[in-house]
C-alpha positions in Angstrom: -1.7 -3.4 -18.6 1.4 -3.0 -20.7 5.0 -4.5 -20.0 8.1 -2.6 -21.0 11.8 -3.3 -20.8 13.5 -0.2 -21.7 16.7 0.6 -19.1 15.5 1.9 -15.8 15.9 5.6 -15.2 18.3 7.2 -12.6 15.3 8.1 -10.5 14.4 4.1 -11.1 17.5 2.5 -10.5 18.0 4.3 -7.2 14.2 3.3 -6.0 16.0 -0.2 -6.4 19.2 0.8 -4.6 16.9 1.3 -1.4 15.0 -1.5 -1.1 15.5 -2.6 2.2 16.6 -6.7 0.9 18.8 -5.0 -1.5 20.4 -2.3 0.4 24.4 -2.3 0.8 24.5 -4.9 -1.7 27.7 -5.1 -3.5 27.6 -3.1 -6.7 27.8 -6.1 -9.5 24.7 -7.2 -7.9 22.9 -4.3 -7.9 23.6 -4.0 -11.4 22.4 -7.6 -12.2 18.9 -6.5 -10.8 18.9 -3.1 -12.2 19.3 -4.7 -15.5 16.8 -7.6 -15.4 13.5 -5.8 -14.1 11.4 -5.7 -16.1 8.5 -2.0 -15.9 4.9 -2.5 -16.0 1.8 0.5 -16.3 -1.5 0.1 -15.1 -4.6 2.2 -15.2 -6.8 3.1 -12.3 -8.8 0.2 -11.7 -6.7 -2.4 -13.2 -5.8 -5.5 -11.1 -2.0 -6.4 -10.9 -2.5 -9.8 -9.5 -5.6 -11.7 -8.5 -5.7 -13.6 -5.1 -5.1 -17.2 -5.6 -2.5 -16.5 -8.7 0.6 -18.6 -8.9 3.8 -17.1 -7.2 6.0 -15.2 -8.8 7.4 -11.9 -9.2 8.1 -9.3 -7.0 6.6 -5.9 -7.4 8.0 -1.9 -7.0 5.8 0.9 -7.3 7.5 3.8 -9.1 4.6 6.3 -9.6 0.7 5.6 -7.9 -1.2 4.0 -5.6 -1.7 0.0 -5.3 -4.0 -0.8 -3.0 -4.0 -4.5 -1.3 -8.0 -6.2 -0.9 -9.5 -9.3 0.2 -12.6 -9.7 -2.0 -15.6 -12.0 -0.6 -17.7 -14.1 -2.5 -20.7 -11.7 -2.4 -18.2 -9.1 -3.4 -18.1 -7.1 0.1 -14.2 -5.9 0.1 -11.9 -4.6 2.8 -8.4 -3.2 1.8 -5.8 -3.7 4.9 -2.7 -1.7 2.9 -1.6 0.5 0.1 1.5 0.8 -1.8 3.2 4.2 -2.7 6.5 5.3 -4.5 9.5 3.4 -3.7 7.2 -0.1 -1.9 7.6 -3.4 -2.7 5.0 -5.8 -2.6 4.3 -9.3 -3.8 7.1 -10.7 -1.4 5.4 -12.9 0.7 4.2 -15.2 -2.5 8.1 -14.9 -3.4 9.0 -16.1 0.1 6.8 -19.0 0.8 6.1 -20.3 -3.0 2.3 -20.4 -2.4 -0.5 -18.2 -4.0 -1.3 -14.9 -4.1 -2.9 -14.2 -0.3 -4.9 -11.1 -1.9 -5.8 -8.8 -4.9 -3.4 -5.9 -5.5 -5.3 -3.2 -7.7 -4.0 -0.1 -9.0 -6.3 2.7 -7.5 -4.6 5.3 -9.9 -2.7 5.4 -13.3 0.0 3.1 -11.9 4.0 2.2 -12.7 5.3 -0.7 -11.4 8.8 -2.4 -12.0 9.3 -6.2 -11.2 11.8 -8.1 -10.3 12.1 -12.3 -10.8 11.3 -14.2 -8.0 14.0 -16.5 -9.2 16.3 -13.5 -8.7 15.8 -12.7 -5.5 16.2 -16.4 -4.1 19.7 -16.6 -5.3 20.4 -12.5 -3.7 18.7 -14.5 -0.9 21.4 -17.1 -0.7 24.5 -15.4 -1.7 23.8 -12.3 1.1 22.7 -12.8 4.6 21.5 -9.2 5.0 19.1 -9.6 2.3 17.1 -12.1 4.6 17.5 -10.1 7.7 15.6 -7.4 6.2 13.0 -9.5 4.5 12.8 -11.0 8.1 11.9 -7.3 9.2 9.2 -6.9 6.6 7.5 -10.0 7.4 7.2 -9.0 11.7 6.4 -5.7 10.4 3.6 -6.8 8.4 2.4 -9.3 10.9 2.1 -6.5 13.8 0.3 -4.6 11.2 -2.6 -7.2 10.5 -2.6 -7.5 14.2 -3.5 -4.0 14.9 -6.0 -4.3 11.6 -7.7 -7.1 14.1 -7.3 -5.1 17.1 -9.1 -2.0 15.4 -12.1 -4.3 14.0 -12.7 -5.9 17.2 -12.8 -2.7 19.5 -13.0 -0.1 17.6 -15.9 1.7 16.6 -16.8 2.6 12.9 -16.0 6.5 13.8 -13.1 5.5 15.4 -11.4 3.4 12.5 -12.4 6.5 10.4 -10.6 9.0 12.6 -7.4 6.9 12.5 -7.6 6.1 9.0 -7.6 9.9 8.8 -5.1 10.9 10.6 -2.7 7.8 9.2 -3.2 8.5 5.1 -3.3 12.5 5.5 -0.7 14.5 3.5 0.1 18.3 3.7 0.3 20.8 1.6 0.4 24.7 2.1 -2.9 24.8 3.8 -2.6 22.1 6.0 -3.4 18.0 5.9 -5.2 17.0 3.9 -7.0 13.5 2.4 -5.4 12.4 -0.8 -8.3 12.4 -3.7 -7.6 8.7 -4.6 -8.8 8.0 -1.2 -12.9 9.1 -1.8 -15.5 7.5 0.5 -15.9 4.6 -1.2 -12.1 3.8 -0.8 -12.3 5.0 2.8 -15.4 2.6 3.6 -12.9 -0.2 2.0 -10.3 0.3 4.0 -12.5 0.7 7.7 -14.6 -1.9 6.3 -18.2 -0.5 6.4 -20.2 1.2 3.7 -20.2 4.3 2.0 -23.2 5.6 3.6 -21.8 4.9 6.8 -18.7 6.6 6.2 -20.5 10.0 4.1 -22.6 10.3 7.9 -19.8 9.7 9.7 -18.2 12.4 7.8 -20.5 14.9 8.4 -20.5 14.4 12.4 -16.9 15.2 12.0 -17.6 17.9 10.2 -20.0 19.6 12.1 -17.5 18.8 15.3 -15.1 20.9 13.6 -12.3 18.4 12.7 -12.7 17.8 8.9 -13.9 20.3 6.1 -14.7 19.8 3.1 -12.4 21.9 0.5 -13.9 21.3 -2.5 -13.5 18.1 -4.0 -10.6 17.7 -1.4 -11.3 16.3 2.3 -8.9 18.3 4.7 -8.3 17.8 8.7 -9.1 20.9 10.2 -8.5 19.7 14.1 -6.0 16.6 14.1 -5.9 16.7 17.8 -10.2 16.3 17.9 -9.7 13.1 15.4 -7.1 11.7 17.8 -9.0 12.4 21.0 -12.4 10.5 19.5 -10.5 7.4 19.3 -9.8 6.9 22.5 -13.0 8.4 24.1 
């Protein structure tokens, strides 16, 4: 990991600009934060914080892919989010002064800005709107572990697959496709089984005619096939 504090770019300072807690904020105070972050790069693989860290900072991904893990003592892992161009994360640590609730790991070469946690407590206090949209991000995230525990408890693993699918697909010319940071082991993280499970499970959906395999690139061949096995 390196740390940098050279002035933010245009493309930089308006990822700031629409952050939801920092939206509409008068100008001078914009400034103040476009001033003090502080950029960080990461290479695939690297962790960014380690669950059980002190509170701190608050995080922005400018360019990658963070992805968000709880890690077990025998190592098993499950990622429940991940972070793209123009996300925040980090907040919640910000909010309620306690420890990191998870790992945050870069899953590709990674650029991150931060802003102070000491910062943001006094945007906090000075502009109402800042905590009505923090407000929003913390239901948001809450009804989003919910349906994480909703999916483990009844769905199967072909199931989670097929929605995990379907929710991280991007498109291209050809049609959606599976972003390559996203491989099986990644996949088996995030639907919480194993590799194996997910390579077989794979290859049903495959042979049903939903998913092909376009080289080194997973694409969704019949969307509608994916979203009808989930509630079969």
């Amino acid at each position: 990991m390196t740390t940098a504090t050279q002035q933010v770019t245009r493309d930089e300072a308006q990822i700031i600009r629409n952050l939801p807690f920092l939206k509409g904020l008068p100008e001078p105070d914009l400034e103040r934060v476009t001033a003090a972050v502080r950029r960080r790069t990461y290479r695939k693989g690297d962790l960014i914080h380690h669950e059980d860290d002190l509170a701190g900072d608050c995080f922005v991904v400018v360019r990658g892919q963070v992805k968000h893990r709880l890690t077990a003592l025998d190592g098993r892992q499950i990622t429940h989010k991940f972070s793209s161009t123009g996300v925040f994360f980090g907040m919640i640590s910000v909010l309620d002064h306690k420890r990191r609730a998870g790992d945050a790991v870069a899953v590709t070469d990674t650029e991150l800005m931060v802003i102070d946690g000491d910062l943001i407590a006094e945007i906090r206090q000075k502009h109402p709107s800042a905590n009505a949209a923090l407000l929003e991000f913390t239901t948001t995230g809450v009804r989003h572990v919910l349906g994480l525990l909703h999916d483990l408890a009844f769905l199967s693993v072909p199931m989670r697959l097929a929605k995990v699918l379907l929710q991280y697909a991007e498109e291209d010319a050809q049609g959606p496709y599976i972003p390559a940071y996203l491989n099986q082991m990644e996949l088996a993280f995030l639907v919480a089984t194993t590799r194996e499970s997910v390579n077989q499970t794979l290859k049903r959906f495959a042979r049903e005619g939903w998913v092909a395999f376009d080289r080194r690139l997973l694409r969704i061949t019949d969307a509608e096939g994916l979203r009808r096995s989930i509630s079969d």
